[in-house]
C-alpha positions as CSV (number, residue, x, y, z in Angstrom):
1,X,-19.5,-5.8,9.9
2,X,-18.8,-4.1,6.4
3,X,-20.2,-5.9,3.4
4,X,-18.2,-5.1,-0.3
5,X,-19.6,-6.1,-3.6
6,X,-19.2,-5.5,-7.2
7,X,-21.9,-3.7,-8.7
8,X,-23.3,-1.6,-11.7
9,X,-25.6,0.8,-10.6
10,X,-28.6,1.7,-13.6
11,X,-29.7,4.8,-12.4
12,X,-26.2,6.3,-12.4
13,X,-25.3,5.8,-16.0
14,X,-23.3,8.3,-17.6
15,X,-24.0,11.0,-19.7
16,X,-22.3,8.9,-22.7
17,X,-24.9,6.0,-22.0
18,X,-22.2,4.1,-20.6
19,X,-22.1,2.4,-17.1
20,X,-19.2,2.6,-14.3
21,X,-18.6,-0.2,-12.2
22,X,-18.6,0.4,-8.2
23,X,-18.2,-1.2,-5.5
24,X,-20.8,-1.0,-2.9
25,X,-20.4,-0.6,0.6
26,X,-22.8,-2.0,3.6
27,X,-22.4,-0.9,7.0
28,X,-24.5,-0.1,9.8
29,X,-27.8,-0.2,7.5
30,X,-26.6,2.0,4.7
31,X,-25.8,1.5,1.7
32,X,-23.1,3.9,-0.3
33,X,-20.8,3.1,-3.7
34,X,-17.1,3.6,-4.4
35,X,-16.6,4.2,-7.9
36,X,-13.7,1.9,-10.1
37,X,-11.8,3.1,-13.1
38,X,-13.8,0.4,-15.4
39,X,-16.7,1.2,-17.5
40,X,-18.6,-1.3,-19.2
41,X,-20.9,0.0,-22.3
42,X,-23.8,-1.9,-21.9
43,X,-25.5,-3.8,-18.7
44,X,-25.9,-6.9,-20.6
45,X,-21.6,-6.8,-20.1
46,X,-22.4,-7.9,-16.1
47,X,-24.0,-10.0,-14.3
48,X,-23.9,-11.4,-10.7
49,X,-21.2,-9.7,-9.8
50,X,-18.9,-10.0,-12.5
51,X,-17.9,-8.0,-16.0
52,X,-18.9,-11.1,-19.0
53,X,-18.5,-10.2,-22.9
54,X,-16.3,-8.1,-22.9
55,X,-12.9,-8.6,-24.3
56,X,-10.9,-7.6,-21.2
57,X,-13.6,-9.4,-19.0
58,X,-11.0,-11.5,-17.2
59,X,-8.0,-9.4,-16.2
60,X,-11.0,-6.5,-14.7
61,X,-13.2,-9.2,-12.9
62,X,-9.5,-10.3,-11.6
63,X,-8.7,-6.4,-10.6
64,X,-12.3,-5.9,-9.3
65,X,-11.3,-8.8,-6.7
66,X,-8.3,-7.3,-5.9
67,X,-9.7,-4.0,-5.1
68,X,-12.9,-5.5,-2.8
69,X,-10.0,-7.9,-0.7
70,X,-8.0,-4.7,-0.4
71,X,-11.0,-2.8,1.0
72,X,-11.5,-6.0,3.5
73,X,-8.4,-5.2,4.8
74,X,-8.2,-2.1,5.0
75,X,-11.4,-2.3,7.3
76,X,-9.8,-5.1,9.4
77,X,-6.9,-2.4,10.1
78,X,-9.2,0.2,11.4
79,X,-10.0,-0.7,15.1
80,X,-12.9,1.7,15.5
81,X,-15.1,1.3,11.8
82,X,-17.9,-0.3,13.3
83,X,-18.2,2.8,15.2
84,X,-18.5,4.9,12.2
85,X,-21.3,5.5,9.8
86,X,-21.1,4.5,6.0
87,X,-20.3,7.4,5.1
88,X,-17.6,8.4,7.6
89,X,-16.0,4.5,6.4
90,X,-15.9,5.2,3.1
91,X,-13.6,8.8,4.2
92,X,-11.6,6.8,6.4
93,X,-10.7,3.6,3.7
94,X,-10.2,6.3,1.3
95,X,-7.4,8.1,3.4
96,X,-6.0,4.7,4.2
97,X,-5.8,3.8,0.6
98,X,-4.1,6.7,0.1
99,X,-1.5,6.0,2.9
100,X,-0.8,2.6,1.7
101,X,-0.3,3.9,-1.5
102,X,2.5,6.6,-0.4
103,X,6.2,5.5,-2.1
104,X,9.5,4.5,-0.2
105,X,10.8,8.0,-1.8
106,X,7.7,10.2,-0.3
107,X,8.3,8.5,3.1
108,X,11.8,8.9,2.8
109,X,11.8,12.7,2.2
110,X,9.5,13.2,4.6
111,X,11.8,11.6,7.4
112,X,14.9,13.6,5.9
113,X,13.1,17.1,6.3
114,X,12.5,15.8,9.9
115,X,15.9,15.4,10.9
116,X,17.1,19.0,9.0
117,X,14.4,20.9,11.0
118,X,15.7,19.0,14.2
119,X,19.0,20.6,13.3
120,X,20.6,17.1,12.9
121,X,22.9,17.7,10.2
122,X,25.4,14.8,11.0
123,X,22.4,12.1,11.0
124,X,20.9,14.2,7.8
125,X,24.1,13.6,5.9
126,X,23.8,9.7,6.8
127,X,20.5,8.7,6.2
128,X,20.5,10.9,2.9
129,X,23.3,8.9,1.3
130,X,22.0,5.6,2.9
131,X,18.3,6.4,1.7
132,X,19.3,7.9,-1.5
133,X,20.6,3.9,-2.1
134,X,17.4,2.1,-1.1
135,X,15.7,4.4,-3.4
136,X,17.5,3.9,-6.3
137,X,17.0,0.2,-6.2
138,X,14.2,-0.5,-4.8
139,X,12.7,2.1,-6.8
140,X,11.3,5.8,-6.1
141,X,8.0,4.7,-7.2
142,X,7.4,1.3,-5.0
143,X,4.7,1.9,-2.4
144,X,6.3,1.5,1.2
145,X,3.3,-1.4,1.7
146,X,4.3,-3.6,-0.9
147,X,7.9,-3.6,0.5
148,X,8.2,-7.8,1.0
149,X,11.0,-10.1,2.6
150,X,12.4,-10.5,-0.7
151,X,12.8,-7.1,-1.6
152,X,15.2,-6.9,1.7
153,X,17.0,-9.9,0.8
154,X,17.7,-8.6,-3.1
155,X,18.7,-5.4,-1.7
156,X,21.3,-7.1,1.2
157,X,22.5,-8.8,-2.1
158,X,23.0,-5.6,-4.4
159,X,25.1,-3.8,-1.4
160,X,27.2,-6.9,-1.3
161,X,27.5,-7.0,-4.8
162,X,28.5,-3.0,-5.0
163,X,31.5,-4.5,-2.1
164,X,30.8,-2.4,0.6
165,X,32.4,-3.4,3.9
166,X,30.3,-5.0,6.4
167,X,30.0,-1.9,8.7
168,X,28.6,0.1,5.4
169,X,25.9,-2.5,4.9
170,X,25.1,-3.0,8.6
171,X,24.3,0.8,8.7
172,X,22.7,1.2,5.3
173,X,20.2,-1.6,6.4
174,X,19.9,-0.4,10.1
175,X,18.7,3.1,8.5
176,X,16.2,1.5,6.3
177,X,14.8,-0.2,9.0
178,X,14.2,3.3,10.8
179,X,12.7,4.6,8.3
180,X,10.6,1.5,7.9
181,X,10.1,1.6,11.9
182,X,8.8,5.5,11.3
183,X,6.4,4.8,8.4
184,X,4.7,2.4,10.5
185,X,4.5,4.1,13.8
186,X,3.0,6.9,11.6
187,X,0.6,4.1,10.4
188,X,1.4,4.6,6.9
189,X,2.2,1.0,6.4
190,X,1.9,-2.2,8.2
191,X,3.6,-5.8,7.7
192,X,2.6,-9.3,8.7
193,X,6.7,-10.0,9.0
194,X,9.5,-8.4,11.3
195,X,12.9,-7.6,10.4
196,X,15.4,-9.1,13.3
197,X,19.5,-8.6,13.1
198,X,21.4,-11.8,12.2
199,X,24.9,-13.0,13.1
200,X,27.6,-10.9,11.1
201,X,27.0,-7.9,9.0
202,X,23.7,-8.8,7.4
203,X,19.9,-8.9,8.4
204,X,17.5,-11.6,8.3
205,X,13.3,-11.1,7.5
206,X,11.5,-13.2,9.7
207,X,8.2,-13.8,7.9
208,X,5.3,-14.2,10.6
209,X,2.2,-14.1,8.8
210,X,-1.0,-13.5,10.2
């Protein structure tokens, strides 16, 4: 079992005398550091684990957190790291950081250029206008695996609003839901919630949380 911590590591001080804050990783008797965006300019600014006088000492202690439980589960997702050296942990948590991190828009495109070189022009046309929706308000920029219930819902409720028929919404969220279906077979993403067809023209999330 992988161990993370928050750590400032002395002998790696920068060439500005500063000294970056990483997070170190424990597995299989080694011992090997992820570096964060945060710099602190003296050691005296940490201590057990957490950034103190320094004006910003709350909101990065409260990032810092957020970055170690994201690395927790990101090794909870990989079903062979105890297998792997440190090393080889820290590649693979890095490429699934990186996957998590990939936008409804990158995902998107890359399905659309699927069904053009499948030669499916009909279904291209479809899921372009359908996609190009979801996109524009849900945003371009969103990470596919921050997509929530309530993004769904607020999204059933802007289609509504724009009145489109039934059928029209029933297809634009059926799409999505492919798309969604495609990111995580491809394991881009994954979600502790299923999306189920309701009764009449809308869908339901069905929240099942691990």
């Amino acid at each position: 079992m992988a161990t993370f911590s928050i750590v400032v590591v002395p002998a790696k001080r920068l060439s500005d005398g500063r000294h970056r804050i990483r997070i170190a990783v424990a597995h299989r008797s080694q011992t090997r550091y992820m570096a964060t965006p945060f710099l602190l300019d003296s050691l005296n600014q940490f201590r057990n684990g957490k950034v103190v006088r320094h004006p910003h000492a709350d909101q990065i202690n409260l990032s810092l957190r957020k970055i170690v439980d994201d690395y927790v589960l990101l090794f909870a997702s990989i079903d062979y790291a105890q297998e792997l050296g440190c090393t080889e942990l820290i590649h693979c948590l890095r490429e699934a950081q990186c996957r998590k991190s990939m936008s409804l828009k990158v995902i998107t495109d890359e399905y659309l250029r699927l069904l053009e070189e499948d030669g499916r022009s009909k279904s291209y046309l479809l899921y372009k206008t359908a996609l190009a929706q979801a996109c524009y308000y849900l945003g371009n920029h969103l990470p596919l695996g921050r997509l929530c219930p309530q993004d769904i819902h607020r999204y059933m409720n802007y289609l509504s609003q724009r009145k489109l028929s039934c059928t029209t919404i029933r297809i634009y969220l059926t799409l999505l839901k492919v798309v969604i279906n495609y990111a995580i077979k491809m394991s881009y993403v994954s979600y502790p919630f299923i999306l189920l067809p309701c009764v009449g023209c809308l869908w339901l999330v069905y929240v099942n949380w691990i």
